[in-house]
N, C-alpha and C positions, 0 to 999 in steps of 0.2 A: 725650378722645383726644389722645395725645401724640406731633405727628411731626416724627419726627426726619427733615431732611436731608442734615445732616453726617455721617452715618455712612459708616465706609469699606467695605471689601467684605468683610474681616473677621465685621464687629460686624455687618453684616448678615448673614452666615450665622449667625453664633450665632445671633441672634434667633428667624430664620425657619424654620432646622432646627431647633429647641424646639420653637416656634408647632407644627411640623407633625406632632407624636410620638405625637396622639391620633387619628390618622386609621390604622385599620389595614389597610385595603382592599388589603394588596401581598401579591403571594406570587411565587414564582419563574416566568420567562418563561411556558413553556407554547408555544414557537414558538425555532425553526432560523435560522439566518442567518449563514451563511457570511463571513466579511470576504474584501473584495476589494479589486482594487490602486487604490490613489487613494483609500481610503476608510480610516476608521479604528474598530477595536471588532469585534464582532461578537456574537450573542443567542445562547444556549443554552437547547435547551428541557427540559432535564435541570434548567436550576435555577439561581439566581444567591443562593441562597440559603447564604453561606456563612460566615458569621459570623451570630454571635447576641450580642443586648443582654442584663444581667438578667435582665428579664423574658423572654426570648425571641421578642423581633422580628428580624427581618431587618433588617441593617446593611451590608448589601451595595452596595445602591441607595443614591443621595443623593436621602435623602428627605428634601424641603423644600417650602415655603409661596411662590411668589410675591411673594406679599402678606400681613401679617397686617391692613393696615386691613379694615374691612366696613362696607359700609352695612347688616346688620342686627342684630338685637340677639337672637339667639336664645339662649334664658337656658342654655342649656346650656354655652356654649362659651366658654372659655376669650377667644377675640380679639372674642367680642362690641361691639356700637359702646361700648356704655355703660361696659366696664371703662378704665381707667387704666393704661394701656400706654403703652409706645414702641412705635411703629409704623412700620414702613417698607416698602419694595417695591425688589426688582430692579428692573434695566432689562435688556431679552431679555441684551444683551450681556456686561451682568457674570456673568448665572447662567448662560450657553454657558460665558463662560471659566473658572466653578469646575468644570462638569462635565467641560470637556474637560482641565484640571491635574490633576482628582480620577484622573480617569481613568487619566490616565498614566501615575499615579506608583501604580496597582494599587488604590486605594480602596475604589474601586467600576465595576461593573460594567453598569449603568444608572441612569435617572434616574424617580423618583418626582413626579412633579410636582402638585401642587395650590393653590390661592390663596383667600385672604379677596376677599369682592366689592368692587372697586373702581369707585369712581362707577358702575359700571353692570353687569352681567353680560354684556352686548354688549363694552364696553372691557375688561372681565377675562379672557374668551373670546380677544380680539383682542391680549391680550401673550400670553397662553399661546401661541395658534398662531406666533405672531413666531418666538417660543425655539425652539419646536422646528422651524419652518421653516429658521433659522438652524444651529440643530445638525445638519440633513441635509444644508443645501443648502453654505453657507459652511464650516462643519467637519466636512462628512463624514463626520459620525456614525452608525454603522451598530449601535450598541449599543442595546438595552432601554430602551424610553420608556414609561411609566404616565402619560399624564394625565386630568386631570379634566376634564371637561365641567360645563358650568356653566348649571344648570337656567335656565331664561329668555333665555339665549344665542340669539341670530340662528340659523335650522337651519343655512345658509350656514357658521359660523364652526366648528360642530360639525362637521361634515362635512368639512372642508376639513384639520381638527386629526386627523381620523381616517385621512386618508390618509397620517399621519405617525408616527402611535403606533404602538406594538403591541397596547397594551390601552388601555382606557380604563373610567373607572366614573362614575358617578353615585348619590351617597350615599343614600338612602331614609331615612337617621336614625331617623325614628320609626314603628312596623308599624301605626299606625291614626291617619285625618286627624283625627280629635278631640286625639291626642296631640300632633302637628304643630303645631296649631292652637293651643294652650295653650304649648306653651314655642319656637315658631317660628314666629310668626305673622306674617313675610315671605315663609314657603312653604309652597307646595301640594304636595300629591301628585300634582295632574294636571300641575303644571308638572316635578316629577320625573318622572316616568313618562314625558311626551312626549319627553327626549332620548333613555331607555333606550331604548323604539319607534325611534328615527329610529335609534340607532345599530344594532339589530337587525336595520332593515328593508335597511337600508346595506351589513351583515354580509351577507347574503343575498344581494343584489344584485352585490354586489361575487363571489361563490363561484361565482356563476351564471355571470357576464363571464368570469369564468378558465375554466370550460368544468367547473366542479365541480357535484355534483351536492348540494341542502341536501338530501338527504331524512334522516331523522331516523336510521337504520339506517346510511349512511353518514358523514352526520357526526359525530357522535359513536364511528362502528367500533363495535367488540363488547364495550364496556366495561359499558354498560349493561343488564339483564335485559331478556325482552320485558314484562314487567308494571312495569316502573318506573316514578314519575312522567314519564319523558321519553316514556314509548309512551302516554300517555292522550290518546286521540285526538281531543276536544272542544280538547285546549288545541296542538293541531298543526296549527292552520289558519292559514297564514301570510297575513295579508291584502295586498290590493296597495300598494305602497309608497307611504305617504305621501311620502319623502322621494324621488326617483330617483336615481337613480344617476349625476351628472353626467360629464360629458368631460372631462375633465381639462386643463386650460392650462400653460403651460410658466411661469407667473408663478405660478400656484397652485401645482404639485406637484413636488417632486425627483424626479420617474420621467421615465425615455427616453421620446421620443416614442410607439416605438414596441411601447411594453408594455401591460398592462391594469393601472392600481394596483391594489395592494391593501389592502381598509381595516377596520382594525382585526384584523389575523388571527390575532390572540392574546386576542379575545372583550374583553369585559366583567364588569365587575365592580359588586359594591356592599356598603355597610354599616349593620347597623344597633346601635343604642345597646341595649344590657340593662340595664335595673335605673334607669333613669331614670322611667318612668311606667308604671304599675299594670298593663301586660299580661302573663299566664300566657305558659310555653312553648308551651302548645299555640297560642294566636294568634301568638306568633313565627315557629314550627315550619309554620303555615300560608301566612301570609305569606310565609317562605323559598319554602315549594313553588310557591306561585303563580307569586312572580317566576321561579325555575327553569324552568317548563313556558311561563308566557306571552313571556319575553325570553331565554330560551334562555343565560342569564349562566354564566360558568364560575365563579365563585364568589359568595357569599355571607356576609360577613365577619359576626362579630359582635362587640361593642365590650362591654367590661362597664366601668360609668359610672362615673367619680370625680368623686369632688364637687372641682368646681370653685369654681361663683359660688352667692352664696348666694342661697335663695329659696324663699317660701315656697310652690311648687311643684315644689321639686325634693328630692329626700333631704336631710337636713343633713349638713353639711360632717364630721362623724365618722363618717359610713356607710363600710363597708367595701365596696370595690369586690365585687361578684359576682361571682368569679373561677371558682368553680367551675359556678357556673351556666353561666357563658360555656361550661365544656370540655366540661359534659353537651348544651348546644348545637351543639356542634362535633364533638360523638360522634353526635347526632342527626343532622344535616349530611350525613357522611357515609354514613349508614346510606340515606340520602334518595336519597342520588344513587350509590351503585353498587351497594347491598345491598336493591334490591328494594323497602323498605318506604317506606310513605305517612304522611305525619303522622298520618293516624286508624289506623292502626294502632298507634302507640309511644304517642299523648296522645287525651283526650277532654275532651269541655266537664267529665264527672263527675271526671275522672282529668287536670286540667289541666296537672300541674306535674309535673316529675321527679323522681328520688329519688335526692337527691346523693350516698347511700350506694351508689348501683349505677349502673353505666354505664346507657344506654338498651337497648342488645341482651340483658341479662342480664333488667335490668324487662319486656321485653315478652314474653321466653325463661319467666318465671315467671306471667305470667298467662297463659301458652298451653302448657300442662303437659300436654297433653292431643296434643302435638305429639312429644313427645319420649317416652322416647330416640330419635333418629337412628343407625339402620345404618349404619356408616359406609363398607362393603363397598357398599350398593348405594343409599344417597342421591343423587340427583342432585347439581349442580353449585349449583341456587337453594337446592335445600333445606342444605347444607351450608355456606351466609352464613347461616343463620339459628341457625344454632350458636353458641351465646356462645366466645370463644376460638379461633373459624378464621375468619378476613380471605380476602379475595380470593385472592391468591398461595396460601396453604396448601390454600384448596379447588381450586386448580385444580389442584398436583401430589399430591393422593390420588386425583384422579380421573386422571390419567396415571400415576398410581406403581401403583395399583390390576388395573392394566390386566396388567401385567407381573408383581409381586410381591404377594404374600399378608403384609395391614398386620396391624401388632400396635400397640401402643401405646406400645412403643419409637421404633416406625419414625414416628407419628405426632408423637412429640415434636420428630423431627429434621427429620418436613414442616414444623413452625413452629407445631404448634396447640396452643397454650397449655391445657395438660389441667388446669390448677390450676381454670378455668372449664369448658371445656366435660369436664372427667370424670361432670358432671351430668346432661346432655345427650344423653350419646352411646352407643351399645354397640361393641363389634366383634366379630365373630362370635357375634352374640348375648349378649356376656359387657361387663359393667359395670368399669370399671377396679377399683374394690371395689362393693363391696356395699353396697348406701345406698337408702334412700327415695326414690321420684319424689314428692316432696311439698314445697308450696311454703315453708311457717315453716322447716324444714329447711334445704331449701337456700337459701335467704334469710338464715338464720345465719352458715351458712358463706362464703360472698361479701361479706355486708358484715362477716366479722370480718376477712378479707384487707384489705378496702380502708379499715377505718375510718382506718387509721393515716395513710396517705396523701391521703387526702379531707381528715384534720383538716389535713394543711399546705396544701392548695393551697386552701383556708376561710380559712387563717390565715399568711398569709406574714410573714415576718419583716421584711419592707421593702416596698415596693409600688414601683419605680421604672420609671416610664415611659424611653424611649429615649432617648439623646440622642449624636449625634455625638461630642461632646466631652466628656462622660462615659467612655461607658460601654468603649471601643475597648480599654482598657488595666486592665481587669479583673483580676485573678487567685481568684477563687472560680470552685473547678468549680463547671456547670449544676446550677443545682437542679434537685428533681422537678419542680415547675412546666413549666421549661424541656425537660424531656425527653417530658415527657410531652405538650406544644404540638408539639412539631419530629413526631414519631412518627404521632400523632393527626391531622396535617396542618393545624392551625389555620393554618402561618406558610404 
């Protein structure tokens, strides 16, 4: 390990905004906040997403590493103890005053914050809160904060970080402790899992204090079906709070005396690694759901693996990242969480993996042939997310358009529902856009001859380039399909 402490504040962002480009756990605010007088910034929960890398990250937020030293050696990762780096670390004050120049001068709009473990997860824990104690309390920062919590951290430290963030995550990395255990064998799943818990149980506590009610119908509003993973009622038992909900002190928190903080009101987050160690979608796909239903996370990232360090358990160094694995992952994702369906419905132990050639609503649209065509005059609102080609928004205005005007499949086009897919699918007054087989080789032809073409690039990209500040800003290639197809699909 090579540390440097001559470095100026410069050479330490470059470093450490690199270090930080394979964590993809950020997506846009998801939380409101106003700027007020004496304070400076302010969050949108429309989105801070506003610029894109290459590959189609978020370069909005100044996303950066703390730290890259680590006391572990977890064979996956690039700042590993073992590799041969330069290594350095902020001090709270220098990375307050990049984000608050970044800031000003229109950069970015928040800050991403995460770290390599240094000497301790207690002391790593304890500069993260610094920073952002300092950018609340000293510079009045009232913009977008992402940090990380840091599994084995004092609950204390976590807790106290939480009344400062708007989100925060804690990474899962790998979907089974046999896999953890083989290329991370400095952590646990139950040392991950306990901050998620605390920070849930905090989440809760905290909604309660403001006089908000968590039931699951209200928190979430009307986004969700009643059959969703979020209504399955064995996993909506919220137990009593390991963690309580402490009083707040005036050396602890930047809030008025006389307020109720609030912590973490922009959820949590987590990520895991694809194409590092031997598990199918379907135990991904599970996994996703679990954490979903038991910590209640507003998202689920997933990470498709570049070989970094070599070893002889991990893919070799010429494996192509899984790219497109990741997007049928993130089309599954979705379908998880607002379209009704349950992992064992889209994947099975016999049927583990996806079919790169067809998104996942099309694949399970084709083994359940016996579903369809869909009416589209008098489908409900679930049954019409189950249509390959109509999204949320399109089924909700045929169900209001329908109301008033007699649809055709002109009028259907201009609702937004992609008839290239669902013309398969659907009828409208009994009548099929043409005339075609309900049969599965059929129409299994025709979808994946639309899509082969585009599967083969986002399989095959011409460059593979991670993020990086100081790259990527000053680009001029339009967005690849990659890119568009990430921004649309909701990956960022």
């Amino acid at each position: 390990m090579n540390i440097q402490t001559s470095l100026n504040i410069n050479q330490k962002l470059e470093i450490l905004s690199d270090a930080a480009k394979y964590d993809v756990a950020c997506t846009s605010s998801g939380i409101d906040r106003k700027g007020t007088k004496g304070h400076l910034g302010n969050s949108c929960a429309t989105g801070i997403c506003h610029s894109f890398s290459a590959d189609g990250r978020c370069i909005s937020l100044l996303k950066v590493l703390f730290s890259n030293e680590c006391i572990y050696d977890c064979k996956y990762c690039l700042n590993r103890r073992s590799n041969d780096k330069v290594r350095t670390t902020f001090t709270p004050e220098e990375l307050c005053s990049i984000t608050m120049e970044f800031y000003k001068r229109n950069y970015i709009e928040g800050l991403f914050l995460s770290s390599g473990i240094v000497n301790s997860p207690d002391f790593t824990m304890e500069l993260i809160y610094q920073t952002l104690y300092l950018l609340r309390n000293k510079y009045h920062f009232r913009g977008y904060i992402h940090a990380k919590a840091v599994p084995g951290a004092h609950p204390d430290l976590i807790q106290k970080t939480g009344y400062l963030a708007d989100r925060m995550s804690v990474n899962i990395e790998l979907p089974t402790k046999e896999s953890l255990q083989a290329l991370a064998p400095n952590k646990t799943h139950d040392k991950i899992l306990k901050p998620m818990s605390q920070i849930q149980q905090n989440i809760v506590n905290s909604r309660l204090a403001l006089g908000k009610s968590f039931s699951f119908e209200r928190h979430h509003g009307n986004r969700y079906l009643p059959n969703s993973i979020f209504t399955n009622t064995k996993h909506q038992q919220i137990e009593t709070p390991t963690y309580p909900l402490k009083v707040q002190t005036t050396s602890q928190l930047p809030i008025d005396s006389s307020t109720i903080p609030s912590f973490v009101p922009a959820g949590q987050s987590t990520q895991m690694i694809v194409g590092a160690t031997p598990e199918n979608d379907y135990e991904l796909l599970k996994v996703t759901q679990t954490l979903y239903q038991k910590f209640d996370l507003k998202r689920v990232f997933f990470s498709a693996y570049i070989p970094l360090n070599e070893d002889s358990l991990l893919p070799s160094l010429d494996t192509t990242p899984p790219l497109l694995r990741e997007h049928r992952l993130y089309q599954a994702d979705w379908l998880l969480r607002y379209y009704g369906f349950h992992a064992e419905d889209l994947l099975s132990p016999e049927k583990p993996n996806f079919n790169i050639l067809l998104d996942p609503k099309c694949e399970w649209a084709l083994r359940h042939l016996e579903l369809f065509p869909v009416e589209i005059t008098t489908a409900s609102y679930a049954q019409l997310l189950k249509v390959p080609g109509i999204g949320n928004k399109s089924a909700l205005r045929i169900v209001q358009t329908r109301k008033n005007t007699t649809l055709d499949f002109s009028i259907l086009k201009r609702l937004g529902v992609v008839l290239k897919r669902a013309q398969y699918f659907l009828t409208c007054h009994g009548k099929m856009l043409y005339s075609m087989p309900i049969e599965e080789n059929f129409i299994t032809r025709q979808l994946t001859a639309d899509q082969k073409e585009t599967s083969w690039k986002l399989e095959h990209p011409q460059t593979y380039h991670q993020l990086s500040l100081f790259d990527d800003h000053f680009l001029d290639l339009p967005p690849t399909i990659e890119d568009t197809h990430k921004s649309v699909l909701g990956q960022l």
